[in-house]
PLY file of the C-alpha trace (Angstrom):
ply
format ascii 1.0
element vertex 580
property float x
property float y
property float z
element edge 579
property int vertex1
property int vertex2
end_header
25.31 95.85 88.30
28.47 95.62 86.19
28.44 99.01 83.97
29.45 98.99 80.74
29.42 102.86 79.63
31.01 104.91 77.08
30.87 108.74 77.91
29.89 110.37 75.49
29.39 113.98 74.58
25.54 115.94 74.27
25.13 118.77 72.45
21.96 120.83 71.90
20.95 121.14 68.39
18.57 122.82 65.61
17.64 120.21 62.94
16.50 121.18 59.80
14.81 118.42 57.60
12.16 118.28 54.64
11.07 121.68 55.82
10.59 120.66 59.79
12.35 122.07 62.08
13.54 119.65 65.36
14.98 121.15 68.77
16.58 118.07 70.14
19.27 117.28 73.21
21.37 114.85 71.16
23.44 112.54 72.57
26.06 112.56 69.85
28.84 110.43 69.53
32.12 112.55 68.57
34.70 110.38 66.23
37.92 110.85 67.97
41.18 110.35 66.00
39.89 110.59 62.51
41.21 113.68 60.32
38.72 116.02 60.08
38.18 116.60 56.61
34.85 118.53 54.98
31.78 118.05 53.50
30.35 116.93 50.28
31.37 114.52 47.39
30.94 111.37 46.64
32.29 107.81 46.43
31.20 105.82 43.60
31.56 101.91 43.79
30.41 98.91 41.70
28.20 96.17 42.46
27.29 93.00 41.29
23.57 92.78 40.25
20.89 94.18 42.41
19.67 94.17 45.60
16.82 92.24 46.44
15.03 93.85 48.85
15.49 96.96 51.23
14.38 94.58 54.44
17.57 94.61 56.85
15.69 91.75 58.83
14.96 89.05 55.81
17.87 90.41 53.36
20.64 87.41 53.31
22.50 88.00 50.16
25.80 91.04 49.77
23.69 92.70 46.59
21.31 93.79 49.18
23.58 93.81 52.43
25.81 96.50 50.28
23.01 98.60 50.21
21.01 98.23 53.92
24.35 98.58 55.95
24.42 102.10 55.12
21.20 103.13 56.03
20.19 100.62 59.17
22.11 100.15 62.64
22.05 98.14 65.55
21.93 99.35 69.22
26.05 98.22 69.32
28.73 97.39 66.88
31.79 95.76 66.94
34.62 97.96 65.86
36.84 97.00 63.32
39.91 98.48 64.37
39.21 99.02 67.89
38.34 94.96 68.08
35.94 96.17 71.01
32.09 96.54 71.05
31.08 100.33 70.53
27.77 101.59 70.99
25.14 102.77 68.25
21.93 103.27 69.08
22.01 102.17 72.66
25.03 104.90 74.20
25.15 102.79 77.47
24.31 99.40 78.84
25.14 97.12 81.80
24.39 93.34 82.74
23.56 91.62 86.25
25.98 90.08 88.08
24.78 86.95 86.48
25.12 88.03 83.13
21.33 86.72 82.75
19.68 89.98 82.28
21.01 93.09 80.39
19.73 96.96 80.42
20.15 99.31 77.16
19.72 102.69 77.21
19.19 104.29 74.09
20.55 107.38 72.47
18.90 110.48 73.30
17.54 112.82 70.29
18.19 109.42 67.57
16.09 110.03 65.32
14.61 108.43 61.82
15.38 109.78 59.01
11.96 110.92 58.70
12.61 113.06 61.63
10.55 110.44 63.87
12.01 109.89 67.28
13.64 106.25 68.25
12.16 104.77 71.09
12.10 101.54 72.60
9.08 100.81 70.70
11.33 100.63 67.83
13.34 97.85 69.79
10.44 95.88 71.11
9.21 95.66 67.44
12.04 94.86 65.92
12.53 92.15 68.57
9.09 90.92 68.08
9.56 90.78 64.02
12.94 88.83 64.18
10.74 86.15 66.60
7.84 86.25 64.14
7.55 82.50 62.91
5.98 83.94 59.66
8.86 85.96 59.21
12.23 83.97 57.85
15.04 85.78 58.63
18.90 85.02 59.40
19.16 86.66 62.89
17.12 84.51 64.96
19.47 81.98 65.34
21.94 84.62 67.24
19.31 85.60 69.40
18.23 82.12 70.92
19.75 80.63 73.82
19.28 76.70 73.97
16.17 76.93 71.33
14.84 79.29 73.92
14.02 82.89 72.75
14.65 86.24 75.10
12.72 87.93 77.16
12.13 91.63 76.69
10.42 94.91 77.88
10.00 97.95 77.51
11.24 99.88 80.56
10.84 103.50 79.52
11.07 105.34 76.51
14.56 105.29 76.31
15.11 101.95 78.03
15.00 98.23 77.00
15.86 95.34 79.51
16.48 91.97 77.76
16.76 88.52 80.02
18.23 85.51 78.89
17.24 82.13 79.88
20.53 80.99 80.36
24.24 82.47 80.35
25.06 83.05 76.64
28.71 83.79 76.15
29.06 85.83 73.09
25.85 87.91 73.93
27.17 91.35 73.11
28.83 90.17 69.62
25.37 88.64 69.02
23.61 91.42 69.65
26.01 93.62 67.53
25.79 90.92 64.58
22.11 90.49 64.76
20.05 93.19 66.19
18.91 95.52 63.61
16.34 98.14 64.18
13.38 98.75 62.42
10.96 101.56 62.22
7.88 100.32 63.96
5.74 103.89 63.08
6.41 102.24 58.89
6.42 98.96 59.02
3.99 97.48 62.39
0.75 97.67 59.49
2.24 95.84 57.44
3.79 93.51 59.42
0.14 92.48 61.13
-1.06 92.02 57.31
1.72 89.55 57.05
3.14 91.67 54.22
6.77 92.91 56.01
8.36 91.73 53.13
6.54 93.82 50.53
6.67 97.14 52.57
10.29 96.87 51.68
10.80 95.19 48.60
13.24 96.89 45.84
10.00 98.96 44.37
9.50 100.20 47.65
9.63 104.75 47.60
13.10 105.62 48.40
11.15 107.98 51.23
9.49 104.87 52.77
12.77 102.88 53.25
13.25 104.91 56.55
16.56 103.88 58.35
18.42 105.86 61.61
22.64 105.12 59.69
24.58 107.76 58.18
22.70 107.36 54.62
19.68 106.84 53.02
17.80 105.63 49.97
17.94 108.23 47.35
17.52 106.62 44.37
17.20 102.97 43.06
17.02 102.28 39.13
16.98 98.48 38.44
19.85 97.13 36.76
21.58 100.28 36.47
22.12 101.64 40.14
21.39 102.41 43.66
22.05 105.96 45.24
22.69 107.00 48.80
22.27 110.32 50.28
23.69 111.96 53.61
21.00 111.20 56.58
20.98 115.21 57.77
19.85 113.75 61.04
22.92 111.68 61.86
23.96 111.38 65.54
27.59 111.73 65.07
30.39 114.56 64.78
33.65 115.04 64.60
36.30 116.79 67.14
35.47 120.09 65.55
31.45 119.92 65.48
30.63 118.98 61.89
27.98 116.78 61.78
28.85 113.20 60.06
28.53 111.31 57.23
31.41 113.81 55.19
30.28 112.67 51.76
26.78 113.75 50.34
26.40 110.27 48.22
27.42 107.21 48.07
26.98 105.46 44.51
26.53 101.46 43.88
26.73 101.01 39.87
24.73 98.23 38.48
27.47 95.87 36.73
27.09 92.79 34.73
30.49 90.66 36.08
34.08 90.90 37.07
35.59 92.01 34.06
33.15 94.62 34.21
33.90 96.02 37.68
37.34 96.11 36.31
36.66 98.46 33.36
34.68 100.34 35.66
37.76 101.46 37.74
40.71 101.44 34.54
37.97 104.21 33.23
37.77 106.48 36.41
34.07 105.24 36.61
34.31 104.49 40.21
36.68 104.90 43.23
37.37 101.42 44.43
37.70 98.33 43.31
38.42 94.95 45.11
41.24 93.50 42.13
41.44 89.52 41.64
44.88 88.49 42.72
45.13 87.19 38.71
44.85 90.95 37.95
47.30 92.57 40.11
50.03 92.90 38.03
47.84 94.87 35.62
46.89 97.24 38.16
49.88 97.61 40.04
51.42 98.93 36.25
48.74 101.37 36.43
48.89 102.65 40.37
50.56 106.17 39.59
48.96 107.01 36.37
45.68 106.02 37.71
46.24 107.93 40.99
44.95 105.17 43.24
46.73 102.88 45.60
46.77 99.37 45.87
46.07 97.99 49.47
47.44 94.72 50.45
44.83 93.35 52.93
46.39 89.65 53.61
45.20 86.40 52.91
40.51 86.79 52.72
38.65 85.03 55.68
36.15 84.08 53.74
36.29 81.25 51.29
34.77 79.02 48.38
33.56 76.11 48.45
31.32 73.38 46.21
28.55 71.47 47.96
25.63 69.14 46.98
21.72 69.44 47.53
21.03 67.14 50.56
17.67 68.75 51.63
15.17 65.61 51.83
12.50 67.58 51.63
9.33 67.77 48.66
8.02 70.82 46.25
5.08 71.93 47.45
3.80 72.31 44.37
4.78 69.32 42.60
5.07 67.49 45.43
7.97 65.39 43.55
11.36 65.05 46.23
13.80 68.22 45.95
16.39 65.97 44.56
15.79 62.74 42.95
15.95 60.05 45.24
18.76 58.11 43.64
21.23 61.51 43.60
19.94 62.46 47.26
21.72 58.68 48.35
25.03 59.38 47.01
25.02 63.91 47.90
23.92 62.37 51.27
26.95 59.95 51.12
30.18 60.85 53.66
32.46 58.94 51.23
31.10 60.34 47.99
31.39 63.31 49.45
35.46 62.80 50.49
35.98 61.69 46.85
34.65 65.02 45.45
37.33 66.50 47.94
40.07 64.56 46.56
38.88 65.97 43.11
39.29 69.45 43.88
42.90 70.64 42.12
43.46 72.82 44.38
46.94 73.46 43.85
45.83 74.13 40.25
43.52 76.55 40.63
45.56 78.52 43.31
48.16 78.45 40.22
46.07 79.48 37.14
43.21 81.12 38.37
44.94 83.30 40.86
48.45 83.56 40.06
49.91 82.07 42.86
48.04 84.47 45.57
45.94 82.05 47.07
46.53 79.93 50.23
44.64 75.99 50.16
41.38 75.15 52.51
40.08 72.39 53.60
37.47 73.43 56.51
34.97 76.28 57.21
37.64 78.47 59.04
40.29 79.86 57.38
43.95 79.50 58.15
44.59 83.08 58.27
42.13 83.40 61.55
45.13 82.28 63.41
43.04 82.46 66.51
40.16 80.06 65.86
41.67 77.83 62.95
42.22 74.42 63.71
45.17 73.44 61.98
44.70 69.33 62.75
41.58 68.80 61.14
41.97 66.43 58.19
42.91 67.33 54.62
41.53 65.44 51.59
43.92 66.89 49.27
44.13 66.49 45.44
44.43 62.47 44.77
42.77 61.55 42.21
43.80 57.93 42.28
42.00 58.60 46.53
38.93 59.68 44.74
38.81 56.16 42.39
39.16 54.45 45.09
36.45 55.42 46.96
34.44 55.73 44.18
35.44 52.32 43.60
34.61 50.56 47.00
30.95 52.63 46.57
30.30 50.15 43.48
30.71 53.32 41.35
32.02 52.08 38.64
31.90 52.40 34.67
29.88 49.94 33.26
29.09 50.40 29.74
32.65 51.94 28.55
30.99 55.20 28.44
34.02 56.90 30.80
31.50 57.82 33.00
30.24 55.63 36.34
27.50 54.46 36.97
25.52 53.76 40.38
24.82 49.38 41.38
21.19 50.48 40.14
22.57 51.91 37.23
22.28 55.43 37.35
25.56 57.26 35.51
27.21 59.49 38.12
26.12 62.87 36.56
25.09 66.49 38.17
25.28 69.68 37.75
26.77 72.84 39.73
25.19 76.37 39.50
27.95 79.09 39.78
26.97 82.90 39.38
28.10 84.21 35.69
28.91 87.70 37.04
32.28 85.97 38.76
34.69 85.16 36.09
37.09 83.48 39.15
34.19 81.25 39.73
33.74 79.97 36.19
37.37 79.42 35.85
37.90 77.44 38.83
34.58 75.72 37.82
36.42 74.85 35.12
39.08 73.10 36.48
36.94 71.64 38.49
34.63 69.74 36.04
38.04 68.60 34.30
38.69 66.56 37.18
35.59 65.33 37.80
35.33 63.69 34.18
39.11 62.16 34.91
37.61 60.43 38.19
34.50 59.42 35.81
31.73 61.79 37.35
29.50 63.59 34.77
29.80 67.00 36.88
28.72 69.89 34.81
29.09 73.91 35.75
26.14 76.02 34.70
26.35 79.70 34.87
23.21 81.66 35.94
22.55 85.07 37.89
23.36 85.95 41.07
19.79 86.16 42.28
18.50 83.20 40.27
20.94 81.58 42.19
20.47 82.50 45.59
17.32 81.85 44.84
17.68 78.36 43.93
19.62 77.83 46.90
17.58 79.32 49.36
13.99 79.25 48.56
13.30 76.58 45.48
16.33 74.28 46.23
15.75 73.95 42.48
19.34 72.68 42.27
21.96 70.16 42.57
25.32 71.67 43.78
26.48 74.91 43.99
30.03 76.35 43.64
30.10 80.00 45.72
31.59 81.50 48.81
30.88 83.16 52.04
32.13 86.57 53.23
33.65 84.94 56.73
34.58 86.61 59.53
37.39 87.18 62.56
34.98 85.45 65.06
32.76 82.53 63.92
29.49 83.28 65.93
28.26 85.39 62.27
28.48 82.06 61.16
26.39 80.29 63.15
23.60 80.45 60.34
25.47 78.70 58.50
26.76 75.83 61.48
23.57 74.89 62.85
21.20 72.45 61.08
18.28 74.79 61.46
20.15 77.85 59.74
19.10 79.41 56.47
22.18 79.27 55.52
23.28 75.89 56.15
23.54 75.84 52.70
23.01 71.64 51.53
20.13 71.32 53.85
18.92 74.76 55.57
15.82 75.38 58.05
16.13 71.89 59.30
14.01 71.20 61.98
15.72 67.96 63.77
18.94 67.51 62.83
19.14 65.35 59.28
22.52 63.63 60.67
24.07 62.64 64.04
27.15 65.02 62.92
25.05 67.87 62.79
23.30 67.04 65.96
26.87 66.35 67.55
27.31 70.49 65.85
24.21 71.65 67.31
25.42 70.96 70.74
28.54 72.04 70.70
27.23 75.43 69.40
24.78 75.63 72.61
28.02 74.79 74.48
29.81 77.19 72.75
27.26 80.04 73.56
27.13 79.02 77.18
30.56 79.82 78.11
31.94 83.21 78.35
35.16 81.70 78.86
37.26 82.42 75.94
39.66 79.57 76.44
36.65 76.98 76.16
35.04 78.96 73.23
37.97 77.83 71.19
38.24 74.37 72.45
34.83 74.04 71.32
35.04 75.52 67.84
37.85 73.57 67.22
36.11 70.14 67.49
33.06 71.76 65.61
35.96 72.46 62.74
36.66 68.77 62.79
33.39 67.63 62.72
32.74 69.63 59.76
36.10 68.47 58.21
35.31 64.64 58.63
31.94 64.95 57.69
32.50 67.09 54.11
29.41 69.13 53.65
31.21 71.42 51.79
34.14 71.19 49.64
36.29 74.03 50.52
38.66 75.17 47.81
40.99 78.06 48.35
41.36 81.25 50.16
42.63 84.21 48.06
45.23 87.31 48.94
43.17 90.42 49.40
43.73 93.52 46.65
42.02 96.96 47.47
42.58 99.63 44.57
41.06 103.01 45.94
41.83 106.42 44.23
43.79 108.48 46.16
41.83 111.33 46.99
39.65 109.98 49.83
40.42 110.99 53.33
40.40 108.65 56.00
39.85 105.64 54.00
41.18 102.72 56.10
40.54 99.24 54.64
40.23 96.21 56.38
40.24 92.81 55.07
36.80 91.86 56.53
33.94 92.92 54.60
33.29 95.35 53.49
36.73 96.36 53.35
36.38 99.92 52.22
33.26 101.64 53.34
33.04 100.33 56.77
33.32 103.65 58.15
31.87 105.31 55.22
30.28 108.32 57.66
34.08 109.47 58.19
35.41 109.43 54.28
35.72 112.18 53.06
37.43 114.46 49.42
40.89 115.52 50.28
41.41 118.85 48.66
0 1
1 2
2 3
3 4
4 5
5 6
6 7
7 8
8 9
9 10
10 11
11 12
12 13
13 14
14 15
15 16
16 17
17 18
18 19
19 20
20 21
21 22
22 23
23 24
24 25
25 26
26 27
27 28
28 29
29 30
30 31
31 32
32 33
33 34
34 35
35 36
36 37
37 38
38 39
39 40
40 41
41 42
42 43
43 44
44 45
45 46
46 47
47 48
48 49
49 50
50 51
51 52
52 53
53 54
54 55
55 56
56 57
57 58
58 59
59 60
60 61
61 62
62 63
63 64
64 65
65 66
66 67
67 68
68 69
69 70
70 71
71 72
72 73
73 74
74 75
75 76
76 77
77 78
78 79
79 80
80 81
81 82
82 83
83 84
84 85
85 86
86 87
87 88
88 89
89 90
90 91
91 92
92 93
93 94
94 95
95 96
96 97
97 98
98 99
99 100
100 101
101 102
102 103
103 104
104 105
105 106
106 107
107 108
108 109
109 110
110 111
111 112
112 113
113 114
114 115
115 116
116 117
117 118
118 119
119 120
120 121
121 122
122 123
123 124
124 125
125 126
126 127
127 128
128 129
129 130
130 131
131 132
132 133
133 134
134 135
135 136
136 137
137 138
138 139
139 140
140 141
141 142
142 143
143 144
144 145
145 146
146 147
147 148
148 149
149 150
150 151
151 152
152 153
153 154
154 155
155 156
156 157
157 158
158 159
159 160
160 161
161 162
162 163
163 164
164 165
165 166
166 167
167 168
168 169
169 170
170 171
171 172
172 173
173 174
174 175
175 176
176 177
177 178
178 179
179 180
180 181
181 182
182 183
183 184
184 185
185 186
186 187
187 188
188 189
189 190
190 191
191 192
192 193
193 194
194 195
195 196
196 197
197 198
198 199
199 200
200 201
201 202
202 203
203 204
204 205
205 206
206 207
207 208
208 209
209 210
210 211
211 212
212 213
213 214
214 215
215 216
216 217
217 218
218 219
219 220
220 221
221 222
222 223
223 224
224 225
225 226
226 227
227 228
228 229
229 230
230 231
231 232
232 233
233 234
234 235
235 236
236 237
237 238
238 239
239 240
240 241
241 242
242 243
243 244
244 245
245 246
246 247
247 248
248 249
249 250
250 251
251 252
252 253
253 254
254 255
255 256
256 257
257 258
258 259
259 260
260 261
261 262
262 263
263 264
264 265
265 266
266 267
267 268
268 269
269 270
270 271
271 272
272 273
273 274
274 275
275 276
276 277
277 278
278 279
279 280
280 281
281 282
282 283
283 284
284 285
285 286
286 287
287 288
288 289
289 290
290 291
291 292
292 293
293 294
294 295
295 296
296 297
297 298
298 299
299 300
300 301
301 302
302 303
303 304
304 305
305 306
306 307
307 308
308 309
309 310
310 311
311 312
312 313
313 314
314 315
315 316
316 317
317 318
318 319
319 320
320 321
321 322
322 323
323 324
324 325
325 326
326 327
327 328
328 329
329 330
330 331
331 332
332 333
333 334
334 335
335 336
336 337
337 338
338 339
339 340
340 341
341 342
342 343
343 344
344 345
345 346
346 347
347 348
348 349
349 350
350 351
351 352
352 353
353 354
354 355
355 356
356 357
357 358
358 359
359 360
360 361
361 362
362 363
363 364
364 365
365 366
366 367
367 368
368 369
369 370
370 371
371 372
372 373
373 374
374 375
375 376
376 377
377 378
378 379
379 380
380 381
381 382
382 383
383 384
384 385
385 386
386 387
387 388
388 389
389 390
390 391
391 392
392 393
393 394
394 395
395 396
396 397
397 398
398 399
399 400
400 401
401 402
402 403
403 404
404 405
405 406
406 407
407 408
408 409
409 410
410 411
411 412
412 413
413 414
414 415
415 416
416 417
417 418
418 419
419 420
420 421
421 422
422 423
423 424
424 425
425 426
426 427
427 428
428 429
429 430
430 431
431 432
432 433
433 434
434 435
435 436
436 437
437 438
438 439
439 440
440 441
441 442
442 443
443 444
444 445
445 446
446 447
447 448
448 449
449 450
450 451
451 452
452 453
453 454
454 455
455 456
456 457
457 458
458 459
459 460
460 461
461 462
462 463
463 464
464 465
465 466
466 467
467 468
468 469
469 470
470 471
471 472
472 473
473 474
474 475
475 476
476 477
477 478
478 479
479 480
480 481
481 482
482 483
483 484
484 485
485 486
486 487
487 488
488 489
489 490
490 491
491 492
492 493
493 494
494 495
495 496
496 497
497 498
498 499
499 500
500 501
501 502
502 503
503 504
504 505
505 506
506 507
507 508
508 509
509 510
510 511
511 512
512 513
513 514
514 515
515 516
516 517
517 518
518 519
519 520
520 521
521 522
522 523
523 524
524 525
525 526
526 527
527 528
528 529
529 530
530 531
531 532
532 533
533 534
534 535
535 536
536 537
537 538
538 539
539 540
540 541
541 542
542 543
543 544
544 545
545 546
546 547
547 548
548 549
549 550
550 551
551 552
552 553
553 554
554 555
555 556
556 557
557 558
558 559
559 560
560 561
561 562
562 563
563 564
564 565
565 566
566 567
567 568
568 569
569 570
570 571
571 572
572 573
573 574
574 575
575 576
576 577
577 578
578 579
């Protein structure tokens, strides 16, 4: 057995919480090379809209992700600035020789922050929720291997032994991305009823939303804010003994949009504040007065993008086609879909929406991963003359003098994109966007809605018929494999798939089982390249532009460290703490 162990320091402890009283052998992790700073405080930050539920297995949206990371973990992470795989829960683990089976031991004296021990009942159940059928959830498709799921037992109470069916190359990082745990003692009852999701819907009492990470659910008022507390019960310390998180809150105000968020921060209402590259000037002028500090993070890894509705699929209740039949035929269209490319001012909207800190995209990686970015995949820049052209060999062409085309059956080339109205970059760049389309002769309208109506629309009614957002990204593209495969629920124009729709996304499919086969790192990025140029020749998405990252935090936080991948300033949020 190859061993994989991190040594680690136990310490014998007396817990005090709601009025019990817990003599535990910890197994506590000790932060090394942080300042040790002291406790109490708070960090207040701002959020956009609310969270829609508390469940850290079914949640897929940031409005709720902002709020579960803090108070769920994993059995292992992967470390930010360490670039390594740490542990969490689990404190050791090793694989066979073959890499086909793999032991984790778990933590000893974790506990809930109920004051419940974690066992490996907790892991078998959460195991056994993600690989519920009934249950839709993002992480399955990191935890499959070929379409195959894992194998997994119990081996003690302190030990869980999971066996793949086949070699699966980025296995820990999956794990890490994937694998969060879930109190089986609060949730198994419901979970038989079928009713996971409303044991930990937003209504849910904050004492019932029970979670092992450095805070907890204090508080939750809709539309105005969410509050955190410290988790007493914590399993980690610092070099001189005192028990982790630092800070006794952490507070997510409830704000309507952009411009708000900025207010928010000019007004000392909270401590950091992600600025729009258009806005940095305007901060910057403000840096010393306003006793913050602006942190220059480099170029985002995530990115925009536009796409169109291709799911072929029917309302169950109306039983009338998701999108009309004659829109689905030119969405589903590889040259339509090229000319909507060559639409996208790019150039433009790097220029007046974002001031000239923005870099171009024109695939699902972004140019600033230097280490998986393709840089030959093809580029449908700005043409718009391109775009009449194709539109012009499709028999898309204006008919009736109108200035807008029309289909060979007569249909006018018209649709609308949903956008969220709480991002002001968004609607601007929307804005350019439409411009364009009515110069090429397309009808394309933006409509602002909320954030959930929207990712609602998207994922659930597929009430729509494009969509103008962005995705967080990463610095390794297996968290994105929900959105690569055909069967992921967020492969946003057609999700959940259950064959591949297209030979392209087939062609995908298999290079992603490919991909997780080999450990080799070498042939991981072979592979991802050609899946970057599939997705680049095939145009699912229009991707737009990547912008310059802009941190403003005040500056009496200790060991705040951003990072450019989300979220950049609370990652380590149990070792922030007041400077004096």
């Amino acid at each position: 057995m190859m061993r994989i162990v991190l040594s680690l320091v136990a310490a014998f402890t007396l817990l005090s919480f709601s009025g019990k009283a817990f003599s535990e052998d910890i197994d506590f992790d000790i932060a090394t090379g942080i300042e040790i700073g002291k406790p109490g405080g708070r960090i207040i930050l701002a959020a956009l809209g609310d969270p829609k539920t508390f469940n850290p297995v079914t949640a897929n949206e940031s409005s709720s992700s902002d709020v579960i990371q803090h108070i769920y973990e994993g059995l292992i992470s992967y470390h930010l600035e360490k670039k390594k795989i740490v542990p969490v829960l689990a404190s050791s683990w090793e694989h066979s020789d073959d890499f086909l089976t793999w032991t984790f031991h778990l933590r000893k004296g974790a506990l809930w922050n109920d004051g419940t021990p974690l066992t490996a009942d907790d892991v078998i159940f959460s195991l056994d929720v993600i690989y519920d059928d009934q249950v839709i959830n993002p992480a399955r498709s990191f935890l499959e291997v070929k379409g195959q799921k894992f194998q997994y037992r119990k081996v003690d109470d302190r030990t869980v032994e999971i066996k793949l069916p086949a070699v699966y190359g980025p296995f820990e990082r999956s794990i890490a991305t994937s694998l969060v745990i879930i109190p089986k003692h609060k949730l198994e009852e419901a979970w038989k009823k079928g009713q996971l999701t409303e044991a930990l819907n937003v209504d849910t009492p904050p004492k019932d939303v029970v979670g092992t990470g450095p805070f907890r659910l204090k508080q939750y008022l809709s539309g105005e804010s969410v509050v955190l507390e410290k988790n007493p019960l914590y399993w980690r310390k610092d070099e001189a003994g005192n028990r982790l998180p630092y800070l006794d809150e952490i507070i997510l105000l409830n704000v309507p949009d952009l411009a708000a968020m900025d207010v928010a921060f000019e007004a000392g209402k909270t401590d950091s504040h992600g600025i729009s590259p258009d806005k940095y000037k305007r901060f910057k002028d403000q840096e010393q007065k306003g006793n913050f500090t602006i942190y220059e993070l480099g170029v985002d890894l995530g990115e925009n993008h536009l796409w169109f509705n291709q799911n072929t699929g029917t309302n169950p209740q109306t039983h009338q086609p998701f999108v009309p039949p004659h829109k689905l035929a030119w969405f589903t269209h590889v040259e339509f879909r090229k000319a909507i490319s060559h639409c996208i001012n790019r150039e433009g909207i790097i220029r007046n929406v974002f001031r000239g800190r923005a870099e171009a995209i024109y695939g699902p990686i972004s140019p600033a991963n230097t280490e998986w970015y393709n840089p030959d995949i093809p580029k449908f820049e700005y043409d718009l003359d391109a775009a009449r052209r194709i539109l012009d060999s499709l028999q898309f062409i204006d008919r009736n003098g109108d200035g807008i085309r029309e289909d060979p059956q007569g249909n006018p080339i018209e649709f609308t994109f949903i956008t969220n109205r709480e991002n002001g970059i968004r609607e601007r760049m929307g804005n350019i966007i439409q411009e364009s389309f009515k110069e090429a002769g397309l009808n394309g309208r933006m409509k602002l809605v909320d954030f959930n109506t929207l990712v609602t629309a998207i994922a659930d009614s597929f009430d729509y018929e494009a969509c103008l957002l962005g995705l967080t990204g990463s610095d390794y593209p297996l968290s994105g494999l929900n959105v690569y495969r055909s069967s992921g629920r967020t492969h946003s124009w057609f999700p959940n798939q259950k064959t591949p729709a297209t030979e392209w996304e087939a062609k995908v499919d298999q290079l992603i089982e490919d991909f997780l086969a080999t450990p080799d790192d070498a042939a991981q990025k072979r592979i991802w390249r050609d899946i970057q140029m599939q997705y680049a020749e095939n145009q699912p998405m229009a991707w737009l532009v990547n912008s310059k990252v802009y941190l403003a935090v005040r500056n009496k936080f200790g060991n705040m460290r951003p990072r450019v991948v989300r979220p950049r300033d609370v990652w380590n949020a149990d070792e922030i703490f007041i400077k004096e």
